[in-house]
N, C-alpha and C positions, 0 to 999 in steps of 0.2 A: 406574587403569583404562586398556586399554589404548586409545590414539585410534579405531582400527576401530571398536571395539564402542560408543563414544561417538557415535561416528556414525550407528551402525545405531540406537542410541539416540533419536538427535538425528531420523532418520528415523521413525522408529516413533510419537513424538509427530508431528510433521504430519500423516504418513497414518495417521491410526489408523482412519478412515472405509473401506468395503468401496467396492470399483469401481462405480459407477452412472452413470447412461444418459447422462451428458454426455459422459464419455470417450471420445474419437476415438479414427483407427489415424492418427497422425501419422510410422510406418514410412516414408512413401514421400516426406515433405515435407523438401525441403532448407535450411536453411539456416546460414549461417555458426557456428560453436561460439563460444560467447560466454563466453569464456574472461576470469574478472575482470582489471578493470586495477587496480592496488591504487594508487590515486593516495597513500590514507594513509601507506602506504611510502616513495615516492618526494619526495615534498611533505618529510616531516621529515630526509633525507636533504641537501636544500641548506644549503649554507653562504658565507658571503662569499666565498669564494674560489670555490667553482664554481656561483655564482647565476646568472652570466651566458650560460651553457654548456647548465646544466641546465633553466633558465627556457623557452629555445628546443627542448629537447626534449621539454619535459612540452607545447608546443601542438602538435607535431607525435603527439607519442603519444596524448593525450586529445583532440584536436581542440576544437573552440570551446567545449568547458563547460570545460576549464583556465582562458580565461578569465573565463568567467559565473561560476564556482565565486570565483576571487579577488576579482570585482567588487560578487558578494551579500554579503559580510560582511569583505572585507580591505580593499579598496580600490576606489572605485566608477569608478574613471578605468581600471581594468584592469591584465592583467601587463605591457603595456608603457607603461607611463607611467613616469617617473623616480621617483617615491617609493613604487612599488611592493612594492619591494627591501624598504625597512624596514619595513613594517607586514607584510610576509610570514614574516622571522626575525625582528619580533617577537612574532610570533602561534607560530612552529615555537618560538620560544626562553623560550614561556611555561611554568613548572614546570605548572601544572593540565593544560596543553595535551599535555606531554609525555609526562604520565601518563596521562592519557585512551587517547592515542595509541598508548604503551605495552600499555595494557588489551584495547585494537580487535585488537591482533595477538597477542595472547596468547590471546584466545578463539577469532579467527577463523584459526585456522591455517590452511597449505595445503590440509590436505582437507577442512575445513569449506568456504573458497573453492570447492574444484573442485565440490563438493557443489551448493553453491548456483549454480556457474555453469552445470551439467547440468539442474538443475530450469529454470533460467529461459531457458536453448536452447530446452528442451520446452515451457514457454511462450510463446516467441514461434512454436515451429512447430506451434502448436497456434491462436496468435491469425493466421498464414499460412492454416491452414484454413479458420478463421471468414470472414476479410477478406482474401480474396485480392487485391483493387486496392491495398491500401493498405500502406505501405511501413513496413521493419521497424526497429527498431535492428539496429545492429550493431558496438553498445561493450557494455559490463556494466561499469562504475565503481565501484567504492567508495573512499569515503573518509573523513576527521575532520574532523565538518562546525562543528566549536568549540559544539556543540550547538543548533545554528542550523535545519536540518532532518532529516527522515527520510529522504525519498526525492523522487527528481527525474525528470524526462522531458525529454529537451533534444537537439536536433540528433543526431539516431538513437543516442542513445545515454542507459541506462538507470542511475541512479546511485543508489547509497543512500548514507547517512550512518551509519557503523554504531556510533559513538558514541552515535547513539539506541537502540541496540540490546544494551546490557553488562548486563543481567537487573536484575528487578523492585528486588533490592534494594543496588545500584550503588552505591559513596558517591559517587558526581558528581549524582546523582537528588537525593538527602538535601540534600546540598551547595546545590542546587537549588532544596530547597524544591517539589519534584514533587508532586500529590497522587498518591494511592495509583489513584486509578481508571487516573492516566496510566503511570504507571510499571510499571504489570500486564502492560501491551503493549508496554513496551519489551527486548522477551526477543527471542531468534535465532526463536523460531516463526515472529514476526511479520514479518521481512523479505520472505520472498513475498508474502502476499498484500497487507501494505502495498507491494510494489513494483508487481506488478500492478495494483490499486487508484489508483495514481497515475500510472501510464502511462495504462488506460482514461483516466480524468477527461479529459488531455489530448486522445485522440483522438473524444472524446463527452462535452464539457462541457453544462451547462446553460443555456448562450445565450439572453436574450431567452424566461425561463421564464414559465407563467403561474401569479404568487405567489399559488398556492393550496396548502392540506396535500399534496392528489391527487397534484398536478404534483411535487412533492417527493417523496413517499411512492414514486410510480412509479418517480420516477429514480433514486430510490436503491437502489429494487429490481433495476431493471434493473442495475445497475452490480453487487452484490453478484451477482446471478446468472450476470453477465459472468466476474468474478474465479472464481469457482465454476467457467465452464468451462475457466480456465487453468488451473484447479489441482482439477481433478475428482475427486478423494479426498482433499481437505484437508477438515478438521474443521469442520461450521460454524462452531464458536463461534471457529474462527481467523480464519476468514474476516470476521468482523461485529466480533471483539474483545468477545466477552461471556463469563464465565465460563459453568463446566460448568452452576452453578447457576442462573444468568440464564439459559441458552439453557431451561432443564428448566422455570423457570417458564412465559416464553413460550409452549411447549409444551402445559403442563399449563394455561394459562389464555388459550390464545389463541383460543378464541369467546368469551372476556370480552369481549379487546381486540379485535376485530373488531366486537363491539357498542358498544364507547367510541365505534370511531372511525366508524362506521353513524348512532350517532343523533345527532341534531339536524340531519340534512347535517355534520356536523363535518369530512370531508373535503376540503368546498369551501369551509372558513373561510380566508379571505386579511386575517388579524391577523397581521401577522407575529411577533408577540410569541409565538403562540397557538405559531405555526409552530415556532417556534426551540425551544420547550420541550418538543416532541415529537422535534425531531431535532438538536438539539445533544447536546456532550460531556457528562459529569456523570457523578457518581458513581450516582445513579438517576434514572427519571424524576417529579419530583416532581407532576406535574397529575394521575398516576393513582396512585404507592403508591412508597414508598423500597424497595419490593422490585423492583418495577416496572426493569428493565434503562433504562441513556439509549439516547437514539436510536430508542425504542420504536417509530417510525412509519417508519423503514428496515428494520426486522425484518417490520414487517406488510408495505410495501411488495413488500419478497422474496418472499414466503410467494405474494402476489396473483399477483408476475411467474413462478413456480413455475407458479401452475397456468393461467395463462393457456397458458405453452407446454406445459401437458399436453393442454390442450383443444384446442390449436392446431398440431397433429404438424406441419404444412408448412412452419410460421412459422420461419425459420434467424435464428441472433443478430442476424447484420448485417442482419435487416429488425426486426427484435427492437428493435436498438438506435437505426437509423435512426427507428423512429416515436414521431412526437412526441406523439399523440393520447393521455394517458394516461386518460381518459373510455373509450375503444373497449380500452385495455387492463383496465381494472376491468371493463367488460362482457361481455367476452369470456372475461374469466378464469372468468367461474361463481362466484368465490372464495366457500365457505361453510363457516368452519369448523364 
């Protein structure tokens, strides 16, 4: 198949969703072209002989996540500490390492890169629109993260780990020992909106929450409804990470769940136990049906933060995002399915 048409492919799964009313005209909004840095490249490229040379170039080219990057999982003392060097070739000089590594650049060709570094320009001049005060990146990173994480947010600059990302049925996953729910999202789909997803988190974390379902269920709506605006013709179920079929139950059964989580007060339960089983990982959610999608109470939570801003045309994200009141956003919202 030819790459082009793999691509337009590769596009065609993201956006398969029609244009709707989050979409800005970001025509007019400047910013830098966030052209990937392929750290993966460059990192397996050193050797004893040009560590010393190259070492100094990769903190000038990557700025301070070159070092954060080797201090999270190579070496905690950093790139310039003396025993640096060998836990670095030996982590480049491990066979799994190589091949992994190998795998990241063999899917992620040049124009799958260039691909993904024009979507996520148009994400940041899209999150420019929403937050004009606040400040943007201006790196795009990837790398081979020894499968340590997904994606990063770090001193203006945006990183993924794209070792997490070699499709559902990877033998490094297997190898792994992956369950099947986690390894479903480990496909190219998911690189955007798990990158946006974890840039938001960092610029509107949940600080000093009040541990009730609400306060959860809210935040996490607002956050998916966030990601939504950066990537406003993305699929939801890319967006949330729920199969086609998980999203069409929700759907088809979502004034059940809207009365699960209405009666008792169940909203304003602060068990954390209660809490975690409605919006942790998992293969379903067990409290209400193994059909039941996890995370069940960040899918209701969206749905709420959905129509509160339909109800509320004035409200813009960045006041969206800034309120803390999730009470006045469940009240406002009307939400009744």
């Amino acid at each position: 198949m030819p790459f082009s048409k793999y691509i337009l492919i590769f596009a065609f799964i993201l956006f398969i969703s029609c244009k709707n009313n989050l979409d800005v005209d970001i025509s007019d909004i400047e910013v830098k072209q966030l052209n990937a840095l392929s750290l993966n490249k460059d990192f397996f490229s050193l050797t004893d002989a040009n560590f010393s040379s190259k070492n100094k170039d990769f903190q000038l080219k990557y700025g301070p996540f070159y070092n954060n990057y080797v201090k999270s999982f190579l070496n905690p003392l950093g790139v310039n500490d003396s025993s640096s060097k060998d836990s670095i070739i030996h982590f480049i000089s491990d066979k799994t390492m190589q091949q992994a590594n190998n795998q990241v650049n063999k899917i992620y060709t040049n124009d799958v890169l260039n691909y993904l570094s024009n979507e996520v320009t148009n994400c940041v001049k899209r999150f420019k629109y929403h937050f004009k005060s606040k400040s943007i990146p201006n790196r795009f990173i990837t790398c081979t993260s020894g499968f340590n994480f997904y994606i990063a947010s770090s001193d203006s600059a945006l990183i993924t780990g794209l070792d997490m990302y070699l499709g559902d049925t990877s033998v490094f996953y297997k190898m792994l020992q992956l369950p099947e729910y986690q390894t479903r999202c480990m496909r190219q789909e998911y690189v955007l909106p798990d990158l946006m997803r974890g840039w938001i988190l960092t610029e509107f974390d949940n600080e000093n929450p009040i541990n009730n379902l609400l306060n959860h269920t809210i935040f996490y709506g607002k956050l998916y409804y966030a990601v939504n605006c950066m990537l406003p013709n993305l699929n939801d179920s890319l967006i949330i990470g729920y199969t086609q079929n998980q999203l069409n139950y929700c759907k088809k059964f979502e004034k059940n769940l809207w009365g699960y989580f209405a009666e008792k007060n169940r909203l304003y339960e602060n068990n954390m136990k209660t809490v975690q089983e409605l919006t942790t990982e998992g293969p379903f959610t067990a409290a209400i049906s193994k059909d039941c999608p996890p995370r069940i109470a960040m899918w209701v939570g969206w749905q709420i933060v959905k129509s509160y801003m339909k109800e509320n045309e004035t409200v813009t994200l960045e006041q969206l995002m800034n309120e803390k009141d999730a009470q006045k956003i469940l009240s406002k919202s009307k939400y009744r399915p």
